[in-house]
BALOBA-1460 file (C-alpha; in Angstrom, 3 decimals):
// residues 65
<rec num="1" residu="x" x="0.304" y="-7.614" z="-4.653"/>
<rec num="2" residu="x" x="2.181" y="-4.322" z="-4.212"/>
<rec num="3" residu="x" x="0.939" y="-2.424" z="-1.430"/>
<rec num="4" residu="x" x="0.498" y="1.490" z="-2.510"/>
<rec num="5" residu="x" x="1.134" y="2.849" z="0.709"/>
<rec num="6" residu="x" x="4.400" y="1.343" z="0.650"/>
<rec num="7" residu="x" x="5.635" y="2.512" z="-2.778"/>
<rec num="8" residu="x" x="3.845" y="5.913" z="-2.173"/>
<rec num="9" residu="x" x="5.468" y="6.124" z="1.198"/>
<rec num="10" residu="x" x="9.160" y="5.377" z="-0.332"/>
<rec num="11" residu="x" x="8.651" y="7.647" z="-3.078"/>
<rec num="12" residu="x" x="8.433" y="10.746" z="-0.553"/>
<rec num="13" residu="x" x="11.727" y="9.274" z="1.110"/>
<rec num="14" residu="x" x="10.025" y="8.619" z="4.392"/>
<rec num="15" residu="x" x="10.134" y="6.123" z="6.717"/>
<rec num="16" residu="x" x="7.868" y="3.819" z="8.255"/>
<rec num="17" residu="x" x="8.766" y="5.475" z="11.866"/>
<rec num="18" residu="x" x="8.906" y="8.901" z="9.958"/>
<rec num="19" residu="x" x="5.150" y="8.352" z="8.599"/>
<rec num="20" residu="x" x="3.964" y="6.809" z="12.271"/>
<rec num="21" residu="x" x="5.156" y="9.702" z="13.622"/>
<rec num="22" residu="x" x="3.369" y="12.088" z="11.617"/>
<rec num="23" residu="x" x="0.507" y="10.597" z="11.766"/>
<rec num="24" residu="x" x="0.535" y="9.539" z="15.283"/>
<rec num="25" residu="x" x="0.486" y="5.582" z="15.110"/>
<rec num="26" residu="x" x="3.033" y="2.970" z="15.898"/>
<rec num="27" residu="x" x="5.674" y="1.982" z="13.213"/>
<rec num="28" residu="x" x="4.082" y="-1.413" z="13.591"/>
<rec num="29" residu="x" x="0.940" y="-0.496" z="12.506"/>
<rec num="30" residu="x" x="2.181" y="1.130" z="9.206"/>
<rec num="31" residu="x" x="4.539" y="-2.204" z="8.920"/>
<rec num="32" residu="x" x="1.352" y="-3.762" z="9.177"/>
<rec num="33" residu="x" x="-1.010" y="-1.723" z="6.547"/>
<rec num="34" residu="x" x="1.915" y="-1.970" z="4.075"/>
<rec num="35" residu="x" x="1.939" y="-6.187" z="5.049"/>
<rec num="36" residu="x" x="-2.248" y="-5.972" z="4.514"/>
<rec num="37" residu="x" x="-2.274" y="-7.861" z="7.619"/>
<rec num="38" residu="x" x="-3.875" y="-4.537" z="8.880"/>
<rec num="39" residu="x" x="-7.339" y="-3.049" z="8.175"/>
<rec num="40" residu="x" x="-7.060" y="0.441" z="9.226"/>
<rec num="41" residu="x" x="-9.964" y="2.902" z="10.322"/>
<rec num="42" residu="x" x="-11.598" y="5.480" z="7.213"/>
<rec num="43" residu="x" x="-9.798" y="7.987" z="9.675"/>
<rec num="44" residu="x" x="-6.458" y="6.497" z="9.418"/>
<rec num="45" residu="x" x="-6.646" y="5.915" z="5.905"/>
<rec num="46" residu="x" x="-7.152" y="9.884" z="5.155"/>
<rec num="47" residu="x" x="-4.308" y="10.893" z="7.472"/>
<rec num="48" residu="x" x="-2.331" y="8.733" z="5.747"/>
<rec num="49" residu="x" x="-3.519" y="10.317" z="2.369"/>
<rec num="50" residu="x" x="-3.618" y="13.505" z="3.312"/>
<rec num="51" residu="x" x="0.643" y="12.966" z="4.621"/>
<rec num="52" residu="x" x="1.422" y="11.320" z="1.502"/>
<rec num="53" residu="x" x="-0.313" y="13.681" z="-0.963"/>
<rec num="54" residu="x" x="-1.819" y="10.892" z="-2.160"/>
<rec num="55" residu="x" x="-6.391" y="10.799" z="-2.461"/>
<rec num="56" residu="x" x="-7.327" y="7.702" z="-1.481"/>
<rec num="57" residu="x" x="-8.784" y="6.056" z="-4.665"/>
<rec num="58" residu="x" x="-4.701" y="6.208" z="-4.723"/>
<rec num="59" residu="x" x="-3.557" y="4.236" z="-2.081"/>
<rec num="60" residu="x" x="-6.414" y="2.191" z="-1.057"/>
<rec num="61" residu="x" x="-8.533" y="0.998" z="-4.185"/>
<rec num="62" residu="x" x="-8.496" y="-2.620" z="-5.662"/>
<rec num="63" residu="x" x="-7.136" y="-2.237" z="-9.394"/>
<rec num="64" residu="x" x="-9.440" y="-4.233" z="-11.122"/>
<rec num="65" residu="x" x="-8.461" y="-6.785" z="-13.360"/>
């Protein structure tokens, strides 16, 4: 599965480290959402909405098939 942070997060030329940083969390931890080997907090998840312009129906809802 593609991970929506990830394309979201490339597609406003940023980093991983770039987006930690703005957001205040390790690099790791973003590696880790974009890997879905990480379930992050409601309050994480809008920070990293709100940094990529993104709602979060966007980045963090299951497409159905």
């Amino acid at each position: 599965m593609v991970n929506k942070v990830k394309i979201a997060r490339i597609e406003k030329d940023l980093t991983q480290a770039q987006l930690a940083q703005k957001i205040g969390v390790t690099r790791q931890t973003i590696g880790l959402i974009e890997k879905n080997e990480y379930n992050p907090s409601l309050q994480l998840c809008v920070a990293i909405a709100k940094t990529l312009d993104k709602t979060l129906n966007d980045l963090f809802w299951e497409d159905e098939k």
